[in-house]
C-alpha positions in Angstrom: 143.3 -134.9 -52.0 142.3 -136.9 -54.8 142.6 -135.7 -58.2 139.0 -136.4 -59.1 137.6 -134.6 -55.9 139.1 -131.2 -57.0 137.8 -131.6 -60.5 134.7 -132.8 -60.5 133.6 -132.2 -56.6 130.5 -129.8 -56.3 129.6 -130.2 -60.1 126.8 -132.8 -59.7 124.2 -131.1 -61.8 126.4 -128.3 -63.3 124.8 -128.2 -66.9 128.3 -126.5 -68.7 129.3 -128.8 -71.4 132.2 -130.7 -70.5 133.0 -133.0 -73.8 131.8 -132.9 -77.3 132.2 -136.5 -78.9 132.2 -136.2 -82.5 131.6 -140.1 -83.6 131.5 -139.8 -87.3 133.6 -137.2 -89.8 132.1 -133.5 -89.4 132.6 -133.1 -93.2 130.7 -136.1 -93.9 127.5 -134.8 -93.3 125.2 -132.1 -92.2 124.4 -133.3 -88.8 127.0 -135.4 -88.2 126.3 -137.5 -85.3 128.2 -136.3 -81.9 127.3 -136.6 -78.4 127.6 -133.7 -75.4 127.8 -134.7 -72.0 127.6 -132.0 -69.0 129.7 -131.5 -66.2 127.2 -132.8 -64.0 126.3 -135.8 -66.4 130.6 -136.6 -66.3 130.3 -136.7 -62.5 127.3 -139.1 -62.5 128.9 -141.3 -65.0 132.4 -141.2 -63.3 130.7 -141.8 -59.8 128.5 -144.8 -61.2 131.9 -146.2 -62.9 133.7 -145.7 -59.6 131.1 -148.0 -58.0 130.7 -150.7 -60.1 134.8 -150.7 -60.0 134.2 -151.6 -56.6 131.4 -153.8 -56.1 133.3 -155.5 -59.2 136.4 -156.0 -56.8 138.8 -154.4 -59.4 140.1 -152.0 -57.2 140.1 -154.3 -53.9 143.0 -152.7 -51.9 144.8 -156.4 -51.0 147.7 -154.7 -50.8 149.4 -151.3 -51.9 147.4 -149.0 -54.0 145.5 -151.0 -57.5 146.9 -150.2 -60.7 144.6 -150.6 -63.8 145.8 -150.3 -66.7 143.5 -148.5 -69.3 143.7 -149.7 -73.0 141.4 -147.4 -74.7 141.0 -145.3 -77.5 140.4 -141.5 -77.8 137.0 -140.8 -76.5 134.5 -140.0 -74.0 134.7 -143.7 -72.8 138.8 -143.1 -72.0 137.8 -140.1 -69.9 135.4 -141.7 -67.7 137.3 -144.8 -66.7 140.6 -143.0 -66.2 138.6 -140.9 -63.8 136.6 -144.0 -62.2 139.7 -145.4 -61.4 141.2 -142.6 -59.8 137.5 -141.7 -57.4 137.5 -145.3 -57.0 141.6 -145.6 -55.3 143.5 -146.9 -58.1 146.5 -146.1 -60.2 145.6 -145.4 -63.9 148.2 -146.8 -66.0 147.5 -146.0 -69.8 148.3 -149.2 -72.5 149.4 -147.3 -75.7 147.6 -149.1 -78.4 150.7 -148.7 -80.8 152.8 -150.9 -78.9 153.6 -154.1 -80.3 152.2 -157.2 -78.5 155.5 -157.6 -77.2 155.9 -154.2 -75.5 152.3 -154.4 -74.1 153.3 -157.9 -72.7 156.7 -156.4 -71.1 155.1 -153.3 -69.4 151.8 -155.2 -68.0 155.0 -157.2 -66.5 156.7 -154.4 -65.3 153.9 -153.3 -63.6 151.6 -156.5 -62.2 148.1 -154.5 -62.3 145.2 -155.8 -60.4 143.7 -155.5 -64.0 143.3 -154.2 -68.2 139.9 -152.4 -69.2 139.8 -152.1 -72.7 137.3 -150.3 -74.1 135.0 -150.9 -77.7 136.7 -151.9 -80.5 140.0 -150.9 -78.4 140.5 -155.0 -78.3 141.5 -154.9 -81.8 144.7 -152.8 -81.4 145.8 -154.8 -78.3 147.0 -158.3 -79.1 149.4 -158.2 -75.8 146.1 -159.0 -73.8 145.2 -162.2 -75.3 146.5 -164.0 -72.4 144.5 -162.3 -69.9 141.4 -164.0 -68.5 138.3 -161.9 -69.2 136.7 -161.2 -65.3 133.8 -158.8 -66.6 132.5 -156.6 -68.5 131.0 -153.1 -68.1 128.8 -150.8 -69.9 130.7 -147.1 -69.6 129.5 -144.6 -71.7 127.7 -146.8 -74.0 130.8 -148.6 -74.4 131.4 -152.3 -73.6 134.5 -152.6 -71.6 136.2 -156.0 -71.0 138.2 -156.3 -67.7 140.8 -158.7 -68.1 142.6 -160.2 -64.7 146.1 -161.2 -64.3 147.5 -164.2 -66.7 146.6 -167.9 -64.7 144.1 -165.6 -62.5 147.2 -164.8 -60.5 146.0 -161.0 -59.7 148.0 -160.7 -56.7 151.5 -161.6 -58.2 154.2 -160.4 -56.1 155.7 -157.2 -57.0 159.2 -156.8 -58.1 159.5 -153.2 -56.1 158.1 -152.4 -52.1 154.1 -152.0 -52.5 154.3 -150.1 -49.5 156.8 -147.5 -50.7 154.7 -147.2 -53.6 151.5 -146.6 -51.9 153.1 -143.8 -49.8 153.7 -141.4 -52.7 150.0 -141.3 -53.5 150.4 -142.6 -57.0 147.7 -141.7 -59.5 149.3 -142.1 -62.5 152.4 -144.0 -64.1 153.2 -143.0 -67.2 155.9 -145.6 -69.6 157.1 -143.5 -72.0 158.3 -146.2 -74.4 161.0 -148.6 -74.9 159.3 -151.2 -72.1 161.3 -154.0 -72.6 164.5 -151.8 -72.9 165.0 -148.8 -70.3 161.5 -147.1 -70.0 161.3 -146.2 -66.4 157.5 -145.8 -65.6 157.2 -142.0 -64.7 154.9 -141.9 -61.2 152.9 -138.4 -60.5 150.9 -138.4 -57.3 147.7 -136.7 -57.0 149.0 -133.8 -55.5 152.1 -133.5 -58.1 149.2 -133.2 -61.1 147.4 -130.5 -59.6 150.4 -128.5 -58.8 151.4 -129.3 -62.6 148.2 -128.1 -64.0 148.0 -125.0 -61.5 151.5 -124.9 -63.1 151.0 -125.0 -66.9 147.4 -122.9 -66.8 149.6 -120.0 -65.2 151.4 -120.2 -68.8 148.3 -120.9 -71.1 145.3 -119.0 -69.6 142.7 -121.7 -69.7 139.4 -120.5 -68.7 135.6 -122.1 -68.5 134.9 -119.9 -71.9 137.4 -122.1 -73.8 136.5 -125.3 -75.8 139.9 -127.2 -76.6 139.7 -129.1 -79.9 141.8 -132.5 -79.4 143.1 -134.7 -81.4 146.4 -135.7 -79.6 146.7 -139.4 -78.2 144.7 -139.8 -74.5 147.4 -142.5 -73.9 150.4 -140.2 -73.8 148.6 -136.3 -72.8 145.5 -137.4 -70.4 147.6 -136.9 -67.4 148.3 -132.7 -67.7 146.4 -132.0 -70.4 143.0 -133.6 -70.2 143.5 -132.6 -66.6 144.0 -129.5 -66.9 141.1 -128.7 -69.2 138.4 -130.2 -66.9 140.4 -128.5 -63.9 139.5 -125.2 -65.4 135.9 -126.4 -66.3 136.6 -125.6 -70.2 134.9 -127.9 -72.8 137.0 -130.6 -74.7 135.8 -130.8 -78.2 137.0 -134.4 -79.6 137.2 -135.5 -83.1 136.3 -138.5 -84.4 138.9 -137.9 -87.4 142.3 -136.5 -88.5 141.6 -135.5 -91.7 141.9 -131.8 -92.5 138.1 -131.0 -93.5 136.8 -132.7 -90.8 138.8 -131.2 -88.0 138.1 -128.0 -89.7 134.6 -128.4 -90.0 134.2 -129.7 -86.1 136.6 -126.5 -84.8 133.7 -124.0 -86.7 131.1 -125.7 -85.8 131.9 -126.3 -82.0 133.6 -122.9 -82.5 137.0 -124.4 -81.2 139.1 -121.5 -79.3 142.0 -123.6 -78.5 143.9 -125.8 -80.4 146.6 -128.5 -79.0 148.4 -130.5 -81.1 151.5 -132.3 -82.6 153.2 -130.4 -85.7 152.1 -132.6 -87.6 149.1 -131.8 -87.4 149.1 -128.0 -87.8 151.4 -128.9 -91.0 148.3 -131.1 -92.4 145.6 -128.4 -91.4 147.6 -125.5 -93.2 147.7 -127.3 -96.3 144.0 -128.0 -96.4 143.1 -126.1 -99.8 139.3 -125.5 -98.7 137.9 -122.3 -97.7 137.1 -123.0 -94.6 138.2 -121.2 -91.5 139.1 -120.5 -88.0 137.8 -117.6 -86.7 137.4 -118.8 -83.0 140.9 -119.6 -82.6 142.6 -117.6 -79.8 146.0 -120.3 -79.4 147.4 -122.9 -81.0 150.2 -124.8 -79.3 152.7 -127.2 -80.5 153.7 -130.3 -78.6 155.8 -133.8 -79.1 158.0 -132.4 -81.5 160.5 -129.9 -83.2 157.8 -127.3 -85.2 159.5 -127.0 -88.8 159.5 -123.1 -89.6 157.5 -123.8 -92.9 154.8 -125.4 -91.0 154.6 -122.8 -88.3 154.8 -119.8 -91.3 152.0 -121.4 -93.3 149.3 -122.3 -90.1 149.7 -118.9 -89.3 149.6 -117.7 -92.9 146.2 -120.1 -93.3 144.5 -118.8 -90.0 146.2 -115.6 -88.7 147.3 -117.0 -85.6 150.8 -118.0 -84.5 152.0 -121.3 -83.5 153.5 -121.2 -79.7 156.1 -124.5 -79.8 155.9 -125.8 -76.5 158.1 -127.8 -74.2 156.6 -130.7 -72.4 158.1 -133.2 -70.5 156.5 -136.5 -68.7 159.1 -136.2 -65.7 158.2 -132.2 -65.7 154.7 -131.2 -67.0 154.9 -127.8 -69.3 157.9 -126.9 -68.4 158.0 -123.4 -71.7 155.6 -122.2 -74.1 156.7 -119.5 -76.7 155.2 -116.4 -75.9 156.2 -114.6 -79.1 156.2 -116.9 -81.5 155.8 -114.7 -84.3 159.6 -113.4 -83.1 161.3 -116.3 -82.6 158.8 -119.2 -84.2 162.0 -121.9 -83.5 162.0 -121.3 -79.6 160.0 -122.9 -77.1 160.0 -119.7 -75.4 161.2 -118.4 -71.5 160.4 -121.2 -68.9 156.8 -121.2 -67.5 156.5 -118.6 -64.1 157.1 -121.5 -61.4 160.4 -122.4 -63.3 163.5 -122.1 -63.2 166.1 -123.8 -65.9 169.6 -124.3 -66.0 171.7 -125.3 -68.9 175.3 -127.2 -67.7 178.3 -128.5 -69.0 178.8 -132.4 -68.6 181.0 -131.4 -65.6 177.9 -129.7 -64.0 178.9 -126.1 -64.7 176.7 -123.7 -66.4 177.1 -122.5 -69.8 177.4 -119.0 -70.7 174.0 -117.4 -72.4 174.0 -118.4 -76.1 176.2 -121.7 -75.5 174.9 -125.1 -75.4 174.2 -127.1 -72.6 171.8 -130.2 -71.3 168.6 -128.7 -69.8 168.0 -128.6 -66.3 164.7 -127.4 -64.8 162.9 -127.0 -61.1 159.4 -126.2 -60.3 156.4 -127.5 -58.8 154.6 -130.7 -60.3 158.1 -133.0 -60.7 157.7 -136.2 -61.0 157.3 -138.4 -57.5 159.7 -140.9 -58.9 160.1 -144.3 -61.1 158.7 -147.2 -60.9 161.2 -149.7 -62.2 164.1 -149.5 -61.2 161.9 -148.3 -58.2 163.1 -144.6 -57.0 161.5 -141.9 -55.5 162.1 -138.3 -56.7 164.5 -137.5 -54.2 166.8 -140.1 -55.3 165.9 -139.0 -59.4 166.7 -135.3 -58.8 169.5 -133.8 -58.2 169.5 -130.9 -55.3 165.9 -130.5 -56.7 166.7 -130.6 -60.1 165.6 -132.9 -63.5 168.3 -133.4 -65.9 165.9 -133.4 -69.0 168.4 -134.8 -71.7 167.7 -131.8 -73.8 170.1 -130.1 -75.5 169.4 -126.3 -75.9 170.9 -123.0 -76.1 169.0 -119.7 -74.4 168.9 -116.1 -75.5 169.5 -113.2 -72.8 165.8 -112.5 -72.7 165.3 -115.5 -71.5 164.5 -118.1 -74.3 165.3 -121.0 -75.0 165.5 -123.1 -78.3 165.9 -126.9 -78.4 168.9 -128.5 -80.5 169.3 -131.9 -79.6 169.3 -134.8 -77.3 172.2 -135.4 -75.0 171.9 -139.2 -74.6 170.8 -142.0 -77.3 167.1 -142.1 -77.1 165.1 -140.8 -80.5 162.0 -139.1 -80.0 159.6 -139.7 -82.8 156.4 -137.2 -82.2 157.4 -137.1 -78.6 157.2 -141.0 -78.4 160.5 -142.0 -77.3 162.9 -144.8 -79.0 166.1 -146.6 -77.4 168.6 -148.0 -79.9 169.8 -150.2 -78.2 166.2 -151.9 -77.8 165.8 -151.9 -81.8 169.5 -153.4 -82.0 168.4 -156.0 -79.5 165.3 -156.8 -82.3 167.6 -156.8 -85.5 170.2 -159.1 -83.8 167.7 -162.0 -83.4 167.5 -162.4 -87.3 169.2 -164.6 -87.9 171.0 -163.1 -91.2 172.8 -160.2 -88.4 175.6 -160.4 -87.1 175.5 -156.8 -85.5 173.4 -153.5 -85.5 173.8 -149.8 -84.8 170.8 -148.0 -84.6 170.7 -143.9 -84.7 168.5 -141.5 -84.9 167.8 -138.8 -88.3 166.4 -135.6 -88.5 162.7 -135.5 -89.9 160.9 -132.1 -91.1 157.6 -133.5 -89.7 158.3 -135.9 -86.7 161.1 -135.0 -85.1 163.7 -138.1 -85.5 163.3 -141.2 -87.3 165.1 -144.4 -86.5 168.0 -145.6 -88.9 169.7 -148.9 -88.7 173.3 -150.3 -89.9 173.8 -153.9 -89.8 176.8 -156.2 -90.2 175.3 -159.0 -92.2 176.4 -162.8 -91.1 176.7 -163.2 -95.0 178.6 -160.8 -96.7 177.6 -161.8 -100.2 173.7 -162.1 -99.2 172.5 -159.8 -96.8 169.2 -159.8 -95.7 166.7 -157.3 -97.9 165.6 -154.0 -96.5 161.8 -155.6 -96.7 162.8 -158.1 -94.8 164.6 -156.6 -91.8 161.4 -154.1 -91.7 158.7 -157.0 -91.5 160.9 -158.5 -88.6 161.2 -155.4 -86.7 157.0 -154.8 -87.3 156.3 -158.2 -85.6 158.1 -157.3 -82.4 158.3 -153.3 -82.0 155.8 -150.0 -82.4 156.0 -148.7 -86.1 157.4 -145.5 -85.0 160.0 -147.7 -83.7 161.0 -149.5 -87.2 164.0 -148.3 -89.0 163.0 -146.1 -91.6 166.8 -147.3 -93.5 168.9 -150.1 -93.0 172.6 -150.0 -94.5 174.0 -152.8 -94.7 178.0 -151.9 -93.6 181.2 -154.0 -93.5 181.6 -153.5 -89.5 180.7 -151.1 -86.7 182.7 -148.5 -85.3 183.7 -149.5 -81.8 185.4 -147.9 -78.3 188.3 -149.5 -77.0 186.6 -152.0 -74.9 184.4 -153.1 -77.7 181.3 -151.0 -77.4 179.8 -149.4 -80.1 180.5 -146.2 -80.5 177.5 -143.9 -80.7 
């Protein structure tokens, strides 16, 4: 069944308001300009996208199902074409907008779409597009959206993976985490893995039509469970034009917000706000992306008399825990969700004893249907049903668990994920390195943060900090640029010359 269908099908007319599109800052004046659209008005809109999609010829099926990528920003607009795309047959591939031109470059690449539709002033944030021919343009939600074809017009490239095997998983969404030119994977969920992910997750967080979901989280990363869920459930997404703390403030009382879903950074910058303004609609608030820092969660609660639940949220898995006591145990990420079941093992596969650390392991409906490059299908990813998650935790006998690390290399910046040996690759084409080591650093607010050690060519002149940062800016994300470089004699190394991590 197509995802769309069981959202949207049999709400043509239904007048319950779907979004709230807050275009200017709700602090900024008294009736800030903001624009609410119906479930029956999203159906029209998504049905008249899916159309013109195909009349266009965007989502011709030449061969194998049409993946489009989506480079747009947060926004009614985003919504609407990711769900066009989907009624319409093809394979919604979001274009994170902090990606270096670059990394935009090496994931269109990995992927050979049919075509890019970047939305509104979206264009300025993506300058890995420049060699795309522009085909059309289209007027979606008051929005102009350029479709851009393949580079040379060569829109039916041949794939580096089996189109057919592809089209038989049903793809509707591939997800690359990160780290495209290094060893991102491109995560593929079919349309009937995200409906058993969101049947999944809303048996954890009790969404219901009553609730309005103020959002501030990136579309390109969370559209895929999250924005589906909420629709799913016929709840109203309240979006906000703004990340500052009086005008998220002021949009969740006056839209009367009821649910909040965000990164911890963002609950830290809201329970610092020093106004006197105030939450009294808010029923949950749920951390995602990142480790919540105990004085963060402590003070939102202390701000707005609700508790933070730190959840656990994985591309490959959906919402795999949410903390169910958080006022208890405010550093877990709580017992696995009710269709879950989690294992923590050893490296040699056996499981650990309760309160011993282990890498995480979890089962349940709404795993992913497999990567795309190096192209696998989920049977060939799991093992007897299981996803190795990389996650490093420990779990209490009633049941939950708490996150301590990663088990392999890759640093996760606000759940935006970082290889080291991609950023390495980057610092050893200046040409004042000889060698680099990149690790990962504990941060209060994000999570990790990159670090760097190089082996300058020139002991007596190594290259300046400033320097190495601007070179890494012109080729990687920012979250991806070394936050420190130390500048060390040589790097410590195995026995067969690799270097040790």
């Amino acid at each position: 069944m197509n995802v769309v269908d069981h959202l949207l099908g049999g709400r043509g007319g239904d007048s319950h308001v779907a979004i709230v599109e807050t275009t200017h800052g709700e602090s900024q004046a008294s009736h800030p300009a903001a624009r609410t659209v119906s479930y029956g008005e999203l159906v029209a809109l998504v049905e008249e996208t899916a159309q013109r999609l195909r009349a266009s010829g965007v989502i011709a099926r030449t061969s194998g199902v049409p993946r489009i990528g989506i480079a747009a920003p947060n926004g009614l607009s985003h919504v609407v074409l990711a769900l066009a795309v989907l009624k319409a047959g093809g394979c919604v591939v979001p274009v994170a907008s902090e990606l270096a031109p670059p990394e935009q470059r090496a994931l269109l690449a990995a992927l050979h779409p049919r075509a890019v539709l970047v939305a509104g002033e979206a264009r300025a944030s993506f300058g890995g597009l420049t060699d795309r021919p522009l085909v059309s343009t289209l007027d979606v939600a008051g929005r102009q959206v350029r479709v851009l074809g393949a580079p040379g017009g060569e829109a039916d490239a041949r794939s580096p993976f089996d189109e057919a095997a592809l089209a038989a998983l049903d793809p509707a969404f591939i997800r690359f985490s990160s780290g495209t030119t290094g060893t991102s994977k491109g995560v593929i969920l079919s349309h009937r893995t995200l409906l058993e992910r969101v049947a999944a997750a809303n048996r954890g967080l009790g969404i219901h039509a009553g609730d309005r979901i103020l959002w501030l989280m990136p579309m390109a990363h969370h559209f895929a469970a999250s924005i589906v869920l909420y629709l799913a459930q016929r709840a109203t997404i309240v979006l906000v034009g703004s990340t500052l703390a009086s005008d998220v403030l002021a949009a969740a009382h006056r839209h009367a917000a009821t649910v909040f879903y965000g990164s911890p950074f963002h609950h830290a910058v809201l329970a610092a706000d020093g106004s006197a303004l105030t939450w009294p609609s808010l029923r949950l608030s749920v951390s995602t992306a990142a480790a919540l820092p105990l004085d963060a969660a402590r003070a939102f609660d202390a701000r707005f008399g609700v508790p933070v639940a730190q959840a656990l949220g994985i591309i490959e898995a959906g919402l795999v825990a949410v903390n169910d006591r958080p006022r208890d145990r405010p550093d877990s990420v709580g017992p696995p969700l009710p269709d879950f079941a989690v294992e923590l093992r050893h490296e040699d596969g056996r499981v650990v004893a309760t309160g011993d650390v282990g890498e995480l392991y979890v089962r349940g409906p709404g795993l992913l249907d497999g990567y795309l490059w190096p192209f696998r299908t989920r049977d060939l990813v799991l093992d007897d049903g299981w996803f190795a998650t990389g996650d490093l935790a420990t779990v209490a006998p009633d049941g939950s668990l708490r996150l301590v690390g990663r088990a392999r290399t890759v640093i996760n910046v606000s759940g935006m994920k970082c290889f080291p040996e991609e950023i390495e690759a980057v610092l050893q084409q200046h040409p004042a390195v000889a060698a680099a080591r990149v690790m990962g650093r504990s941060h209060p607010r994000v999570g990790a943060v990159p670090i760097a050690e190089i082996v300058p060519r020139d002991a007596a002149a190594p290259p300046a900090a400033q320097e190495l940062a601007a070179h890494c800016r012109a080729a990687l994300a920012r979250y991806k640029v070394p936050v420190e470089f130390r500048t060390v004699a040589e790097l410590p190394r195995t026995a067969s010359g690799k270097v040790k991590r």
